[in-house]
C-alpha positions in Angstrom: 110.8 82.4 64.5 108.5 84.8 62.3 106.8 82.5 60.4 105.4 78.7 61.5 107.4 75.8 60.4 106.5 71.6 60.0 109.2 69.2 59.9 109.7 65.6 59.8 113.9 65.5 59.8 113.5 64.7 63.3 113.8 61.3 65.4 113.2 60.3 69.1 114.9 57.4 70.5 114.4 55.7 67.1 111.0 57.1 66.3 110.6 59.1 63.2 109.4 62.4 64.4 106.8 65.6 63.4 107.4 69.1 64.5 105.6 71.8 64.5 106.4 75.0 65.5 105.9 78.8 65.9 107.4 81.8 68.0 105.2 80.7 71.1 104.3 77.1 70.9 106.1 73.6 69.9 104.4 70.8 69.1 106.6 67.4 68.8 104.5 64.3 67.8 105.3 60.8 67.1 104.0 59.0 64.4 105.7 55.8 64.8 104.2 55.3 68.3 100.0 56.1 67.9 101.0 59.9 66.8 101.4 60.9 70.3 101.7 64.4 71.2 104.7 64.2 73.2 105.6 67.8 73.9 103.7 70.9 74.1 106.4 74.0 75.1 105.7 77.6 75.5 108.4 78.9 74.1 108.7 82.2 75.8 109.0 80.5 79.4 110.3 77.6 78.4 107.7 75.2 79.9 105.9 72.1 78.8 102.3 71.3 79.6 102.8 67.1 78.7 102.9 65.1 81.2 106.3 63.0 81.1 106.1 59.2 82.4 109.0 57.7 84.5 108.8 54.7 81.9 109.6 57.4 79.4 108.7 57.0 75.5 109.9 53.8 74.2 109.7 52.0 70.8 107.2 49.5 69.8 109.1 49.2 66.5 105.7 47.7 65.0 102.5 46.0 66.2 101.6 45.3 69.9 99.4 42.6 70.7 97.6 44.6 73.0 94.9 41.4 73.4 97.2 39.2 74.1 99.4 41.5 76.6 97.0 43.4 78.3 99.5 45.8 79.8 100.6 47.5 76.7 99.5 50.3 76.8 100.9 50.9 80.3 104.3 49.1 79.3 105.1 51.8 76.5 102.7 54.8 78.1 105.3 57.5 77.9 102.9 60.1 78.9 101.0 63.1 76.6 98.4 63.0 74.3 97.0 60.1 73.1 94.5 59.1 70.2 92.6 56.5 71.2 90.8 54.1 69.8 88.4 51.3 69.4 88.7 50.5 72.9 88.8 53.2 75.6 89.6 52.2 79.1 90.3 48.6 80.4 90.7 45.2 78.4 87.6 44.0 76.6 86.4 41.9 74.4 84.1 42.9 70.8 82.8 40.5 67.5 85.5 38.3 68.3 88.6 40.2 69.1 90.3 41.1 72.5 91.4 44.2 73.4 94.3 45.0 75.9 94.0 48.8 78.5 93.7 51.6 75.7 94.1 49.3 72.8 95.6 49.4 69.6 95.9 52.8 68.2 98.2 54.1 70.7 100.1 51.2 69.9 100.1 51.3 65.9 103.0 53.1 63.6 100.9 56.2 61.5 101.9 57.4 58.1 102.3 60.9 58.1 102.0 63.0 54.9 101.3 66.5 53.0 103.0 68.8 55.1 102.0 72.4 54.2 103.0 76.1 55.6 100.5 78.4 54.4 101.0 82.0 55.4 100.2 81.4 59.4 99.2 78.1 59.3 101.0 74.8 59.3 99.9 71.2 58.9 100.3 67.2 58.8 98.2 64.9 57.2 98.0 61.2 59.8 96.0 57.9 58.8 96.5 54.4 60.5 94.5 51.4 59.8 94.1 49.1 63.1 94.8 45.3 63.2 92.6 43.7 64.9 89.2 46.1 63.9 88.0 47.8 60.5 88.9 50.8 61.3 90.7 53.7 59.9 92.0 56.7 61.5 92.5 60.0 58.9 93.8 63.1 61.1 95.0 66.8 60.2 97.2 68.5 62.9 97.0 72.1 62.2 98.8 74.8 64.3 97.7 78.5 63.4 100.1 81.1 64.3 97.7 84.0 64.2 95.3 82.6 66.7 97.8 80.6 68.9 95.4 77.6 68.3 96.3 73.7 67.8 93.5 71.9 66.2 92.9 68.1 65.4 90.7 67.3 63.2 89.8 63.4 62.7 87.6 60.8 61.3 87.1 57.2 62.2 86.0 55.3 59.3 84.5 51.9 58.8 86.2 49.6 56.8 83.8 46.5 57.2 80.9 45.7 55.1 78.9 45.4 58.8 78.0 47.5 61.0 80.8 47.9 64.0 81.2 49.5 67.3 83.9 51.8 69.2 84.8 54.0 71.9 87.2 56.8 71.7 89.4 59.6 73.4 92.0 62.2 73.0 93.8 60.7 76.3 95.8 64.4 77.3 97.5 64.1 80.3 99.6 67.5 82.0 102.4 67.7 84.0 104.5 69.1 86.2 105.8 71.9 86.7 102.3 72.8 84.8 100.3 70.6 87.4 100.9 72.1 90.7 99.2 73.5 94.0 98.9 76.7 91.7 97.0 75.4 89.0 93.4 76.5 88.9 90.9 74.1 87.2 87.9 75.8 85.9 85.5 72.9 84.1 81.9 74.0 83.5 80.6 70.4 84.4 77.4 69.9 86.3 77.6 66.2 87.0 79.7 63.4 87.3 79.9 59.6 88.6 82.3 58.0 90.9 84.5 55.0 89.5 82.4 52.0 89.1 85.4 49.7 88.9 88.1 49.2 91.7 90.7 52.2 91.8 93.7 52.3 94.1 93.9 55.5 96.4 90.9 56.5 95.9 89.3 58.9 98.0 85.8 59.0 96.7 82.7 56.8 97.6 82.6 54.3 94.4 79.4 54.6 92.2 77.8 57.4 93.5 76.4 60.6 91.0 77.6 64.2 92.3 77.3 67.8 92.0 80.5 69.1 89.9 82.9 69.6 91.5 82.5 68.5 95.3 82.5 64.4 95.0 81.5 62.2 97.4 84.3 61.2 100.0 84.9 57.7 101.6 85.2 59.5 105.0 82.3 61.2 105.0 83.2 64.7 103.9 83.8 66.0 100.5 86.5 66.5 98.0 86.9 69.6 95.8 88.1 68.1 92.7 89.6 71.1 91.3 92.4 71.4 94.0 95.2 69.5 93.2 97.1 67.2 96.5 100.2 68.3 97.6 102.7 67.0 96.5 103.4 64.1 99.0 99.6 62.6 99.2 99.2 59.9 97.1 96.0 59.6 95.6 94.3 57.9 92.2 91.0 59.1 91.2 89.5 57.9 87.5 85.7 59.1 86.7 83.8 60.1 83.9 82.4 63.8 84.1 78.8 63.4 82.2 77.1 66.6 82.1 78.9 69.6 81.0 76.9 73.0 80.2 80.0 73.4 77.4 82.3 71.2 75.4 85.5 72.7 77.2 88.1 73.8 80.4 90.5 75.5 81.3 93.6 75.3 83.4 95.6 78.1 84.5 99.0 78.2 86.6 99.2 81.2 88.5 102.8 80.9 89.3 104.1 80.7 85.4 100.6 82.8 84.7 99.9 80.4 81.7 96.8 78.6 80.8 95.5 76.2 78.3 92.0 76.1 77.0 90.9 72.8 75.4 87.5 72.4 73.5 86.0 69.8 71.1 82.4 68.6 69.4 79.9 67.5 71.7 78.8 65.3 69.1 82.0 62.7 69.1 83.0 63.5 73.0 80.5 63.7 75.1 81.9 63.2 78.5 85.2 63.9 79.9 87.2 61.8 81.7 89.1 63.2 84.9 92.5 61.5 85.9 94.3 62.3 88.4 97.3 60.0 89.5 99.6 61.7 92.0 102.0 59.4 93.8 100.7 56.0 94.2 103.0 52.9 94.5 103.6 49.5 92.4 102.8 49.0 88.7 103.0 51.0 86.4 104.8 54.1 87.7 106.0 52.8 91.4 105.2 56.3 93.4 106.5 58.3 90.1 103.5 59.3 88.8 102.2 62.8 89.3 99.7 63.8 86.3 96.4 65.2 85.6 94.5 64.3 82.7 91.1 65.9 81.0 90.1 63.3 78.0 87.0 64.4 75.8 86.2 61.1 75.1 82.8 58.7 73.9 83.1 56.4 76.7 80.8 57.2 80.3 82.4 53.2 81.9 86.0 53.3 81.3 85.6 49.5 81.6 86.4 49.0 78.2 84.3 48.4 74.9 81.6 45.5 75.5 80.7 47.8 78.7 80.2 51.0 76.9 78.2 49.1 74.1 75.9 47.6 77.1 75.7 51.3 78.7 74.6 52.6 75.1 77.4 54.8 75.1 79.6 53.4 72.0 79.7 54.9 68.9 77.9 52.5 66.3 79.6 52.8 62.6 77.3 51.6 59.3 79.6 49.7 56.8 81.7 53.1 55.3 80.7 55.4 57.7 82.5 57.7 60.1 82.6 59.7 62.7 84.0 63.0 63.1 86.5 64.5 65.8 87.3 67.6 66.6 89.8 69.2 69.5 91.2 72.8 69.8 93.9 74.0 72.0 94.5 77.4 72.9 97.5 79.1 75.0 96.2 81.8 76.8 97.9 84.1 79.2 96.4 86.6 82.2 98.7 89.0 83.6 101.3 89.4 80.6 101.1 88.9 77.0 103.5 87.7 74.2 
């Protein structure tokens, strides 16, 4: 394939679906579940970076009550990259509406629009209005051939004639055969904070600042955070990185020698949030599980709305304001090129 293509005479399970392509990188995304990012394949070897749940991608077929079912997220979480919004993290409550884990734009049917192919670049307009919150979502996904680069450019806009209050993330989560004992993780972070909230298979020492990127272990010692367990530990960690020197990381797989390079604006993402669930038993994914995910995102709780607006760390919206978004990914290779 010479030139870069955008489709939507695709479906998945039921799902209307967008592609994007070129000669070195597919991008398939789902507008009628939150616009997930569902697959991200190097061509030339054949691999994708996405993480894939065991649940697998399933159909909400319309609205989700995340409030009311607090589990939704998890109970249609296929894996990927998610856009997420007014509520990062766990459920919460904010001006009079409940929120369920991650809820509702992950949950929500997107229109999808003005597809163009010009010269090396190709594109797809996305917009979504939530439910439950004044707020709407207007996206370009933009994949440039010449540079090898996937961009996402966004803005969050308030409907209301009040001021109003969210949190967001671009929830990406990797995968194997990607995430491996070979993967190197190279994040120019300085500090970070252990999980202030309960978090199963844990081996960190909750609540407790640390130098990037040796954290604080329960036992005493500590853990290197950018070594990934092998593959038969089973161990959750779920912390937000809050002082990076850059907006960015890497991570590079020796054995496949491919790498990804993610960056974003400072100014609508300033932390990162680092999870890693490899292996651990009962709900959701019952010892299935094995991801690593690296989410830009507004939020430095994770406990949800009402906690990041307490921390000072939500993003406040004046009636018809927004806020602006931006995320680059870049496939990068060291020892061969394509």
């Amino acid at each position: 394939m010479d030139r870069a293509k955008a489709s939507l005479d695709w479906s998945f399970k039921g799902m209307r679906t967008l592609v994007l392509e070129d000669r070195r990188l597919k991008v398939s995304v789902l507008p009628d579940k939150g616009s997930d990012i569902f697959e991200l394949i190097y061509k030339p070897l054949e691999v994708d970076l996405m993480w894939h749940s065991p649940i697998g991608y399933r159909n909400p077929a319309g609205y989700i009550q995340s409030g009311i079912g607090a589990d939704a997220f998890h109970d249609f979480y296929g894996g990927g990259w998610n856009d997420i919004f007014p509520n990062y993290g766990n459920p919460s409550e904010n001006r009079g509406t409940k929120f369920g884990q991650h809820g509702e734009s992950a949950l929500l049917p997107w229109e999808c629009t003005d597809l163009k192919e010009e010269n090396s670049d190709v594109s797809a307009k996305l917009s979504v209005e939530c439910v439950k919150y004044p707020v709407k979502a207007e996206k370009i996904i933009c994949l440039d051939s010449t540079k090898g680069e996937l961009t996402i450019s966004e803005d969050l806009i308030n409907l209301a004639e009040q001021e109003v209050e969210i949190s967001w993330a671009q929830h990406i989560a990797y995968g194997e055969p990607f995430i491996s004992k070979d993967l190197e993780v190279n994040i120019p972070a300085v500090r970070a904070v252990t999980s202030t909230f309960p978090v199963p298979y844990s081996r960190l020492t909750p609540n407790k600042e640390f130098d990037w990127p040796n954290a604080p272990a329960l036992e005493g010692k500590n853990f290197d955070l950018t070594i990934i367990p092998p593959r038969d530990e089973k161990v959750q960690e779920d912390f937000p990185i809050t002082q990076l020197t850059s907006p960015e990381y890497t991570l590079y797989n020796a054995k496949f020698d491919l790498g990804v390079k993610v960056s974003w604006n400072r100014e609508a993402f300033p932390y990162l949030w680092y999870w890693l669930n490899w292996g651990i038993p009962d709900y959701p994914y019952f010892g299935r599980g094995r991801t690593l995910a690296l989410e830009p995102t507004t939020s430095s709780t994770g406990n949800g709305l009402a906690d990041d607006i307490k921390a000072g760390c939500a993003t406040v919206l004046q009636p018809g304001s927004k806020t602006h978004g931006e995320v680059k990914l870049s496939i990068f290779r060291k020892r061969n090129s394509d």
